[in-house]
C-alpha positions as CSV (number, residue, x, y, z in Angstrom):
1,X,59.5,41.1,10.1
2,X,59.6,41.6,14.4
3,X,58.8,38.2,15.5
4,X,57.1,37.3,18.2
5,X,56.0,33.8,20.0
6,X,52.1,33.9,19.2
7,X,49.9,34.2,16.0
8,X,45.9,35.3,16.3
9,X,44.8,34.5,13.0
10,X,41.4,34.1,11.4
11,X,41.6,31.9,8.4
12,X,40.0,29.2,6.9
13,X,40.8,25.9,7.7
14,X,42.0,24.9,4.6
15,X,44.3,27.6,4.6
16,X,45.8,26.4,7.6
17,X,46.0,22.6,7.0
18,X,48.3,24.1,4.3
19,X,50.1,26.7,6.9
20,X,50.4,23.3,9.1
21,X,51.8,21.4,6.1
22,X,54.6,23.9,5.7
23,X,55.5,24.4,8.7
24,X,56.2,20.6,9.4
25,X,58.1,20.2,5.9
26,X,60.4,23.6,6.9
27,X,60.7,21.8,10.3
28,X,59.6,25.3,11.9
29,X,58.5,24.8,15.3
30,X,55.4,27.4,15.2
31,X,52.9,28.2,12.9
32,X,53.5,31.8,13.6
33,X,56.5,31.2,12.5
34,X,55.7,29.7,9.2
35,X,53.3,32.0,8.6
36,X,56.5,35.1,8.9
37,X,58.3,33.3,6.7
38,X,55.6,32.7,3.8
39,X,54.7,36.4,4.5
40,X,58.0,37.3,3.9
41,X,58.6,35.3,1.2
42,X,55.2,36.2,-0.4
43,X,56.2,40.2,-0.3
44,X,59.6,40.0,-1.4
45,X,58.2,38.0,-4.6
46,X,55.1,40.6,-4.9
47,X,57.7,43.9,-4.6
48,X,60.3,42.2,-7.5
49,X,57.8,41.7,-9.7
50,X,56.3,44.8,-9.3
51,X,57.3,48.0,-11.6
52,X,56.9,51.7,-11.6
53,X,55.2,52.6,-14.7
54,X,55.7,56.3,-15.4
55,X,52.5,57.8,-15.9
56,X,52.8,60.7,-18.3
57,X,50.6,63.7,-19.2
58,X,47.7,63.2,-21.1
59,X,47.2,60.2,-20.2
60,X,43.7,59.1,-18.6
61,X,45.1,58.4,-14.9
62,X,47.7,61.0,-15.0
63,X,45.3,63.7,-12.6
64,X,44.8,60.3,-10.0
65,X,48.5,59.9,-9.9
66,X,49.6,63.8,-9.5
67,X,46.8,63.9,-7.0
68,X,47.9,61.1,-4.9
69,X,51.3,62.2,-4.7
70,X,49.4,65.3,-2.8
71,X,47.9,63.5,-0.1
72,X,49.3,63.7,3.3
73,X,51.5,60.5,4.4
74,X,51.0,60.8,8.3
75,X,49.3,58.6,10.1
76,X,45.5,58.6,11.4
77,X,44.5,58.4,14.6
78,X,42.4,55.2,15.2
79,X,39.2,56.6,16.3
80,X,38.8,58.9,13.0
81,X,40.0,55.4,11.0
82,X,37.1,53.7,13.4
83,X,34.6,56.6,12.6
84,X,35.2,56.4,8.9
85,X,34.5,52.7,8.7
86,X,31.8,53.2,10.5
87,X,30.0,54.9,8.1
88,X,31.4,53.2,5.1
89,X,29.4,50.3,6.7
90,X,26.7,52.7,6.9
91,X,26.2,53.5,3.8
92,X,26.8,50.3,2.3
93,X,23.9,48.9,4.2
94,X,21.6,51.3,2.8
């Protein structure tokens, strides 16, 4: 992951007494950079355990999968990502 000296991070204060804990038993001299390394750490675990499992025809999520391989892959722009929350929220409040 890019580093960088600073870490904005809402959490709960639990959660970073233990990110505090860490870092001063790794002898790292940031929480931002405890917090790379357990991400890091955390993902690496997360993609090794994970398999592909084939999904063939016939099967019940066989049309989500071929369907999602269709979608585009670019990226959005962040007002359209902003508007689509937006009403998300909308409707949920409903």
């Amino acid at each position: 992951m890019p580093g960088g000296p600073f870490l904005n991070i809402k959490a709960p204060k639990e959660l970073l007494a233990r990110l505090d804990d860490y870092r001063f038993a790794m002898r790292k001299p940031s929480r931002a950079e405890a917090a790379r390394e357990l991400l890091d750490r955390a993902l690496m675990t997360f993609f090794e355990a994970s398999h592909v499992e084939p999904v063939l025809p016939g099967e019940p999520d066989y049309g989500l999968v071929r369907g999602r391989r269709r979608d585009p892959v670019e990226a959005l722009p962040i007002r359209e990502i902003e508007f689509r929350l937006a009403r998300l929220k909308k409707v949920r409040t409903r």
